[in-house]
Phi, psi and omega in degrees: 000337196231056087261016190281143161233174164202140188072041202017030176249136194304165163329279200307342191276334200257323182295317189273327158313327154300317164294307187290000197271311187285292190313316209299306200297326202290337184275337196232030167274358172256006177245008175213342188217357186256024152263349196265325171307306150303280182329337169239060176262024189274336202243136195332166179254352166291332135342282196288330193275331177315296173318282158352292190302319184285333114010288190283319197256345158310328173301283162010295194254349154319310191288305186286329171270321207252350178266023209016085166077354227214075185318329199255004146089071170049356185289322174262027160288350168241020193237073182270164186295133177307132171311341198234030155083170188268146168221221206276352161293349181278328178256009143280306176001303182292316220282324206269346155282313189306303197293279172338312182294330190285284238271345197078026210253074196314127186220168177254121168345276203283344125321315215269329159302300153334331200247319162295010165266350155295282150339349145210059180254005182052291214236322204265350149286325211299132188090355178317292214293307172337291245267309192306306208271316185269053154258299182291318159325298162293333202271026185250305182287303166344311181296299241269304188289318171315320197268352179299277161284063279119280195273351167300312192281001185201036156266319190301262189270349133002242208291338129351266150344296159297339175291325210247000188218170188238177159255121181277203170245005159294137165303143196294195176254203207253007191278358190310312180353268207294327175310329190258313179289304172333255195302357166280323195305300185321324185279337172295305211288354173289298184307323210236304174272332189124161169272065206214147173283154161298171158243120174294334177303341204215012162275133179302075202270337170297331223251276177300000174259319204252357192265320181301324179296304171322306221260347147317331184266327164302281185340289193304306199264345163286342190317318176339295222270182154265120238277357165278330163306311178277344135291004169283282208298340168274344184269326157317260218323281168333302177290334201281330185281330169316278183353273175346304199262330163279359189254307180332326167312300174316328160240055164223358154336303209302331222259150170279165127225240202198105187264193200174112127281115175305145200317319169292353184113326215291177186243156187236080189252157222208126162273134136300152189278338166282357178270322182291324169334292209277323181283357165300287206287011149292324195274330159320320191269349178251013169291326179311351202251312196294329173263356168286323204284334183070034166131320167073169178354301194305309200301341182313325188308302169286338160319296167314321180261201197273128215067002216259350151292312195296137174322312201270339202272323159289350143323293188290300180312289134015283161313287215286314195280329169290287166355301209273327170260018151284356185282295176307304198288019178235017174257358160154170192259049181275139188266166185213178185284091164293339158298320184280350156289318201269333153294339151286296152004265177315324180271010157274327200282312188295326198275346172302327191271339200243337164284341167277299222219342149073019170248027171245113196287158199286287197326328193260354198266276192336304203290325138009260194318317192286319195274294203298324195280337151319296163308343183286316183287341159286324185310305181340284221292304195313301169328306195281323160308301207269020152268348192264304202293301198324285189310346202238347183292294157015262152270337203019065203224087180311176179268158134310049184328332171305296183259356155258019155251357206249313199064024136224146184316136213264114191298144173316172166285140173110321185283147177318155205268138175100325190306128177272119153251119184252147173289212175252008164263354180297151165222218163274328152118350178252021169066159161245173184317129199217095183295138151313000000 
């Protein structure tokens, strides 16, 4: 079996990238599309999946022109493809997010796919998963406090206001113009430099005159519409390319490549580009099945809370969550649970709303709260069982856990208390050149 290919890609690698392509997006389609899914459920989904797809391939050529190649954003620079090809314990993980995902049951990907690749990747993991768990830990409390001071100061009449009132479908007036350019220039220049100031010294001004044009042309060419819609679908676009760039890892694990350390220490991984082809446009097609279904079970999560149908209140939302993981992805390249951010998220937003702004009872807003992080925490266990159980079912060899969430090794019987033990494959933790 793990030498059948197809398309030159192994069986387990296309099976399992195929589960994780579907599972992964259809399970965190309520933390990146399911306010933009509820807030538009008037308009074809072909529409919507159209947009999204354009998203997906804008990333695509971004990663690949301005990242040398290299789609998964630094995330799999400590994760390399297994020496021994992926095999069929790697590609249940997604099957068993397909099930969860039937059931509504939000869990974070990215443990529950990732960490057997951590967990038996050896010398060249060690310590990843740690670094994955107080990373998402933080994105829990980071959200959480944000959206805490966020909505104290604009749920009394915010969210008011949305509650007590509708959104037509009419068009803006013209002051819609500059509001709408304003904020497309902030999200380019976001997108492309970073959450960092300028240097007037070193701005590009033909380059930043033609970006500016753009987003004057957006303002303008958006007027049609009604300017909370077109700030949705812009606040979608911004959010769904973070998602994107911090996720992507979870399903291009699966695909081979060409892992490097470079002379300098830094790691250098590399796709083929006919391979980035074909897995583009699978995923477009089965993202297509996820926007027929409008989210399908899971999306009820978004439903439940408050406002989060209305255009505008999903707008806010939106933002402030593409904000806290553009933070994250430029604060190192460790992958982390963007459900446990986003699930922090919400639990600032609710108890902000319900303490503020009373249109929530405080007691059902906790118990919210309480229910989604028991489930994020069934996802854990689940994840960390089945990296544990799949390899040792196998092989009958457990991972070493001590050290690849710690990155050090449980000292012989017999050794001095303190005492540093390495295997004979440790190294530094960034692995060696390893060909796809």
């Amino acid at each position: 079996m793990d030498t059948l290919t197809i398309f030159g890609v192994p069986l387990f690698a296309l099976v399992g990238f195929l589960f994780a392509a579907y599972a992964i997006v259809a399970n965190d389609v309520i933390q990146t599309l399911g306010t933009f899914l509820s807030s538009n459920a008037q308009r074809s989904w072909v529409v919507l999946w159209a947009f999204a797809s354009s998203v997906i391939v804008a990333v695509m050529v971004y990663g690949w022109v301005f990242n040398g190649g290299e789609i998964a954003f630094d995330r799999l620079n400590r994760i390399p493809y297994p020496e021994a090809g992926i095999q069929w314990w790697h590609v249940l993980p997604p099957l068993v997010l397909l099930v969860l995902t039937r059931y509504g049951i939000p869990v974070s990907t990215t443990f529950l796919v990732l960490t057997i690749f951590t967990l038996t990747g050896g010398a060249a993991t060690a310590g990843v998963l740690g670094d994955m768990l107080v990373k998402s830990l933080m994105g829990y409390v980071v959200a959480f406090g944000a959206a805490i001071a966020l909505y104290v100061v604009i749920a009394r009449l915010f969210e008011r206001w949305v509650k007590s009132s509708h959104v037509s479908e009419a068009h803006g007036g013209i002051w819609s113009i500059p509001m709408v350019a304003l904020l497309s220039g902030v999200l380019l220049y976001l997108l492309l430099a970073g959450p960092v100031l300028p240097d007037p010294a070193a701005i590009d001004w033909t380059n930043w005159g033609l970006a500016a044009l753009a987003a004057l042309a957006v303002g303008v060419v958006t007027l049609r519409f009604n300017v909370w819609f077109v700030l949705q679908w812009l606040s979608t676009a911004f959010l769904w390319s973070q998602w994107l760039i911090q996720d992507l890892a979870n399903i291009f694990v699966f695909l081979p490549r060409e892992t490097v350390v470079m002379p300098d220490g830094s790691v250098d991984v590399t796709f083929d580009a006919g391979l980035i082809v074909f897995a583009t446009l699978l995923m477009l097609a089965l993202h297509a099945i996820i926007f027929a279904i409008r989210g399908g079970e899971i999306q009820k999560i978004v439903l439940s809370k408050t406002n989060t149908v209305d255009v505008r209140s999903a707008t806010i939302v939106d933002f402030s969550y593409g904000l806290v993981l553009l933070w994250f992805k430029e604060l190192n390249d460790i992958p982390m649970s963007t459900t446990w951010v986003f699930l922090g998220l919400l639990a600032g937003r609710e108890i902000a709303i319900s303490l503020v702004a009373g249109l929530r009872n405080r007691g059902e807003a906790v118990f919210d709260v309480v229910t989604d992080v028991v489930r994020a925490g069934i996802g854990l266990v689940v994840s960390v069982v089945l990296a544990l159980g799949l390899p040792w079912i196998a092989t009958g060899q457990l991972p070493d856990i001590q050290r690849q969430i710690f990155g050090a090794e449980m000292p012989p019987a017999g050794d001095a208390p303190g005492a540093e033990t390495l295997s004979p494959e440790a190294g530094d933790g960034t692995g060696q050149a390893r060909p796809g």
